[in-house]
C-alpha positions in Angstrom: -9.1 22.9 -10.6 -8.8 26.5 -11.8 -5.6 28.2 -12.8 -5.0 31.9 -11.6 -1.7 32.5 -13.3 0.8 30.5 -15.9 4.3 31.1 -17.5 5.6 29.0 -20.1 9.9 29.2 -20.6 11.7 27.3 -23.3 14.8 25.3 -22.3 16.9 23.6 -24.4 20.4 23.5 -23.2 22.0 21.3 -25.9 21.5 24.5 -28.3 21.8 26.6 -25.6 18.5 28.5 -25.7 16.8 29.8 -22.6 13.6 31.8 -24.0 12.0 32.7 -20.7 8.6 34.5 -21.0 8.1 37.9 -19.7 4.7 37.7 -19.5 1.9 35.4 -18.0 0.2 33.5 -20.8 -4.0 33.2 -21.6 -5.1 29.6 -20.4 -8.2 29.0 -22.3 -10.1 25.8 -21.2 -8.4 23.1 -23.4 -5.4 24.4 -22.5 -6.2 24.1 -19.1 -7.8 20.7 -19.3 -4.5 19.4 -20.8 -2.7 21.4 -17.8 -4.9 19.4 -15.1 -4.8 16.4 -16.7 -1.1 16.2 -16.2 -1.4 17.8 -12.8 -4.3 15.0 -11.1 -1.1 12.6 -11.7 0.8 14.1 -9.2 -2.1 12.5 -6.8 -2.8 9.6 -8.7 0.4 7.8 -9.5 2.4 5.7 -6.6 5.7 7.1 -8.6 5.6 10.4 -6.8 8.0 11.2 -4.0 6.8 14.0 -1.2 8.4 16.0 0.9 7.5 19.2 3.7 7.5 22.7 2.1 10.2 23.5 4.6 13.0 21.0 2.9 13.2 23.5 0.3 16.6 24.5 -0.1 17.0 26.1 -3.4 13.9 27.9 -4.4 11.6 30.2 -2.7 8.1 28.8 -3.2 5.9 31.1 -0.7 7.0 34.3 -2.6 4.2 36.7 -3.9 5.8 37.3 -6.8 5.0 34.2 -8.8 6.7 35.5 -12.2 10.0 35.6 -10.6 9.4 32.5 -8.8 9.4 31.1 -12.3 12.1 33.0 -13.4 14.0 31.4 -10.5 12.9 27.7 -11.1 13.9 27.5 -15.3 17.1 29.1 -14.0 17.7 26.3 -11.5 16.5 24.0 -14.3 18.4 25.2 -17.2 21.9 25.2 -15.0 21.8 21.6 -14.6 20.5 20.8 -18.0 23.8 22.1 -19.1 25.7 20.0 -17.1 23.6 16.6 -18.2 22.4 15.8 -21.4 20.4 13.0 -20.3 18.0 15.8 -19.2 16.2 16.8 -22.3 15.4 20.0 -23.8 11.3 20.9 -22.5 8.8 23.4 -22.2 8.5 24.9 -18.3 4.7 25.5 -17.7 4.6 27.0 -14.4 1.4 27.3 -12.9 -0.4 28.8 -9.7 -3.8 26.9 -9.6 -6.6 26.5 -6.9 -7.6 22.6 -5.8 -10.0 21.1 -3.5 -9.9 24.5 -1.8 -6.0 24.5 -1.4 -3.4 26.8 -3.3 -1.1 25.4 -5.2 2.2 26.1 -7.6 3.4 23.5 -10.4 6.1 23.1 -12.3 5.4 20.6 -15.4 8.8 20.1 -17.2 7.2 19.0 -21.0 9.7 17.5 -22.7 10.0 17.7 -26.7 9.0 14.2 -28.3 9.7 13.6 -32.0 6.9 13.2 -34.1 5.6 13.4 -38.1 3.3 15.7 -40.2 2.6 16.2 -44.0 4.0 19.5 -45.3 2.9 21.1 -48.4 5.7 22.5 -50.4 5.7 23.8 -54.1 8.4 22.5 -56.8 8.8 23.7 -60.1 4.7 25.4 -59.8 4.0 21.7 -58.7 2.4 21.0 -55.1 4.5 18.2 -53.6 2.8 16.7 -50.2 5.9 15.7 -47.9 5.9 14.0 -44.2 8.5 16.3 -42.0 10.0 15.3 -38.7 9.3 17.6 -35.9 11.2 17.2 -32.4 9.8 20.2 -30.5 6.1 18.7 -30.2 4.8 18.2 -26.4 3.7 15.4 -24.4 -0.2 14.3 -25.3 -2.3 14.7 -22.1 -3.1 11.1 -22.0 0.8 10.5 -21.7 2.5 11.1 -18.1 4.8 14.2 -17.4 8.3 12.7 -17.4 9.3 15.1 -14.4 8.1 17.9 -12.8 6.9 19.1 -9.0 4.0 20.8 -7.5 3.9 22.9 -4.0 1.1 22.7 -2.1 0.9 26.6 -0.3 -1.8 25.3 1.7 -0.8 22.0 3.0 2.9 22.8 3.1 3.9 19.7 1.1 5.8 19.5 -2.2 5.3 15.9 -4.7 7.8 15.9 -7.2 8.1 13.3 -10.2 12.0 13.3 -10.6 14.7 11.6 -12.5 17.9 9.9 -12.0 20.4 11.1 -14.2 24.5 11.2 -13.8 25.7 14.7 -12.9 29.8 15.0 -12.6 30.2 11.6 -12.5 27.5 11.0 -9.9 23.9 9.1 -9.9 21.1 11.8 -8.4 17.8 12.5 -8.6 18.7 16.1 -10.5 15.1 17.9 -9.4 15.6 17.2 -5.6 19.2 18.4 -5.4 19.5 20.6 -8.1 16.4 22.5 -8.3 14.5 21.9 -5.1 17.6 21.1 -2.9 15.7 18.3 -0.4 17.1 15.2 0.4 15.9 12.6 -2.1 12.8 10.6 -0.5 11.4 7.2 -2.1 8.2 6.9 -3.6 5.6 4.8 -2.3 6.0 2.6 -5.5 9.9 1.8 -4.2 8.9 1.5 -1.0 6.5 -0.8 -1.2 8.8 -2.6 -3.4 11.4 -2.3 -0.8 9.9 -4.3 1.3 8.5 -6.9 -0.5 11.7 -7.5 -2.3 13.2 -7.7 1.0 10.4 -9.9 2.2 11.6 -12.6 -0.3 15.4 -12.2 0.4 14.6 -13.4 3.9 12.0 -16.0 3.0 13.7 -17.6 0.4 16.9 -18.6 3.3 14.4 -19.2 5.9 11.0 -20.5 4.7 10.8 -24.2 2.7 7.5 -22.8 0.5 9.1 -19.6 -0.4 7.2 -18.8 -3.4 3.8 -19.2 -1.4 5.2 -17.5 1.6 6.4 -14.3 -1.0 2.9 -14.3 -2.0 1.2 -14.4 1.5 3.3 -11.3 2.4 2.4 -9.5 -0.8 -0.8 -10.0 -0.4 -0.8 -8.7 3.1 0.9 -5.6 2.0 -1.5 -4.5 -0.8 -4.2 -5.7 2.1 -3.4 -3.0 4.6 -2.6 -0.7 2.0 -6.4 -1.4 0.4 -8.1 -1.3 4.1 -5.7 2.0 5.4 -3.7 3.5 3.1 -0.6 2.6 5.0 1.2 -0.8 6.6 1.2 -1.9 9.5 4.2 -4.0 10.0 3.9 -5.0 13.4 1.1 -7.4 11.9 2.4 -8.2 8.8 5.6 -9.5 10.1 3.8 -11.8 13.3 1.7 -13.0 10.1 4.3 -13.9 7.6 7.4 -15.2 9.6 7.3 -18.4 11.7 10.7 -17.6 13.7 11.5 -14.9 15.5 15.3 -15.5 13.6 13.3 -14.7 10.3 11.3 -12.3 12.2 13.9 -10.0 13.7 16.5 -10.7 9.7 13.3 -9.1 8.0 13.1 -5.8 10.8 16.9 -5.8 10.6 17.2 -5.4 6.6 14.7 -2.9 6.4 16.3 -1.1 8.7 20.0 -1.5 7.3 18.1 -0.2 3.5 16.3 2.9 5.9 13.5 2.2 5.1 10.2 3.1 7.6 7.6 0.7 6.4 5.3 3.9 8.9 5.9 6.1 6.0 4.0 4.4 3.3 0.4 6.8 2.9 -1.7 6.3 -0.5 -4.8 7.7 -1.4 -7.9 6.4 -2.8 -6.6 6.6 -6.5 -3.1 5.2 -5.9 -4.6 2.1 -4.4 -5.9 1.2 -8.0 -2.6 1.3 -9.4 -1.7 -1.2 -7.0 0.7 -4.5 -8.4 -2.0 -7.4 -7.6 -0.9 -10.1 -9.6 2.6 -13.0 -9.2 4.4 -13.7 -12.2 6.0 -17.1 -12.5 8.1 -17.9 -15.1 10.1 -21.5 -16.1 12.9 -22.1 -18.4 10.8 -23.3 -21.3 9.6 -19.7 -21.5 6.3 -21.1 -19.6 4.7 -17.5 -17.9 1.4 -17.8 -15.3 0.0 -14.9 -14.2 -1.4 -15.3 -10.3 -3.6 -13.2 -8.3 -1.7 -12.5 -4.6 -4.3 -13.8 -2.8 -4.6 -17.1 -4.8 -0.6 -17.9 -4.6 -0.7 -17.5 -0.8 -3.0 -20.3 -0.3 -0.9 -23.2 0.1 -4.0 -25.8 -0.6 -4.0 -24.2 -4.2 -0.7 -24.6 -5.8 1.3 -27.6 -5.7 5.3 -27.3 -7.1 7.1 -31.0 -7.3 10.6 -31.4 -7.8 11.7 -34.1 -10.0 15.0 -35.7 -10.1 15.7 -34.8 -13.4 15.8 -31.2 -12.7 12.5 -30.3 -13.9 9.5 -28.5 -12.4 6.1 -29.5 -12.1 3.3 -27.1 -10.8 -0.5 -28.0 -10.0 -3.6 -25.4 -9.8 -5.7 -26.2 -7.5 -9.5 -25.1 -6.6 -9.6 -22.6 -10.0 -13.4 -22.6 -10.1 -15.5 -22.7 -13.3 -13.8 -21.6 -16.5 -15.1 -18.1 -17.6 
């Protein structure tokens, strides 16, 4: 990654300073591995929503002028900062930066994080060594940006990490609306939650081995996603559901929650960060931790019933202890 061209503004509506920088600022190379750090994210992390360059509303990303595309953007930020304090005061780095041979613009919202340091004061011709709390100190590039978006020129896509927050009285994801101006789009991460969560609803009223039956379908899911990238549906639900009752409740609730099971892509980085693993949990505060593909083998878990209410589950065909 190489960065042609960076602006950094200061936003902090709650004391109502805008400091917006009228020149472009020196990257020097740690500075710019901490920018690309934060940027590889954006590819890496299934909590990124996408959208077509063209959905852009508010904002005028293909401009030549990059400064006053900037200029534009902390302006569209710092209006709705002041009608939400849940948004929190930040640094703006905008950034125009070169990748895998594409162009690209980003906007990485750094929010202040409170944190300590010594201070060395002098009292009465006496050095007194004091730890002072500082609350305008950036993200460490090992942490995640909280929100933000890039702009792909090239590919005419846009990702963007947003937030929910309440604006007049209403729940929105503020950087889609308020600053982009798209229609809000899930992430691949609710998505594929989606429809595993849906998966279950419709198991658990029509399947008499539900929590097996959950896992199968899980399973299936990070399966295709692992082999393609994407789901195919058509197979997953043949696979998963006996009946075509079950069969056609499952298409039916995805479809009342709009959600195209077509739409899910991941790349090669995002299929690491895939969920892998079943949690059950009991009322004695008993947790097991199951791989997918263990939990949807019926032969290897065993849950009896017993008429005094309680639960008894057996593991089956664990192999050698490690």
């Amino acid at each position: 990654m190489r960065i042609t061209e960076a602006y950094l503004h200061v936003l902090d509506a709650n004391s109502d300073v805008k400091l917006l920088s009228e020149r472009h600022m020196h990257i020097d190379l740690e500075i710019e591995d901490y920018a690309s750090k934060h940027i590889e994210g954006f590819f890496e992390h299934l909590d990124i929503a996408t959208n077509e360059i063209d959905a852009i509303q508010k904002m005028n990303p293909l401009s030549d002028d990059f400064k006053e595309t900037t200029l534009n953007v902390a302006e569209l930020f710092f209006d709705v900062m002041k009608q939400c304090e849940e948004i929190k005061p930040c640094d703006l780095m905008c950034l125009k930066f070169e990748r895998e041979g594409a162009t690209l613009i980003g906007f990485l919202k750094l929010n202040f994080r409170t944190s300590f340091a010594h201070a060395v004061e002098l009292e009465d011709n006496l050095i007194v060594n004091k730890i002072i709390r500082q609350v305008t100190t950036l993200p460490y590039k090992t942490q995640k940006v909280e929100e933000g978006f890039l702009v792909d020129l090239t590919h005419r896509q846009v990702f963007i990490k947003d937030k929910t927050v309440t604006v007049d009285g209403r729940k929105t994801k503020y950087i889609s609306e308020y600053v982009l101006g798209v229609g809000h789009t899930l992430t691949p991460k609710r998505k594929i939650d989606l429809i595993a969560k849906t998966a279950q609803k419709v198991i658990e009223k029509y399947d008499d081995k539900p929590l097996i039956a959950t896992a199968k379908i899980k399973q299936m899911i990070t399966s295709h996603l692992d082999e393609s990238g994407g789901v195919n549906m058509e197979s997953i639900v043949a696979s998963c559901f006996d009946t075509e009752v079950a069969k056609d409740a499952y298409l039916s609730e995805l479809n009342d929650k709009g959600i195209d099971p077509d739409s899910i892509t991941i790349n090669e980085t995002q299929k690491k960060k895939l969920k892998r693993t079943q949690k059950i949990k009991t009322a004695s505060g008993v947790e097991i931790i199951l791989p997918f593909e263990y939990v949807s083998r019926s032969e290897n878990l065993e849950i009896v019933n017993h008429p005094d209410g309680s639960v008894s589950i057996q593991l089956k065909n664990l192999g050698e202890l490690l």
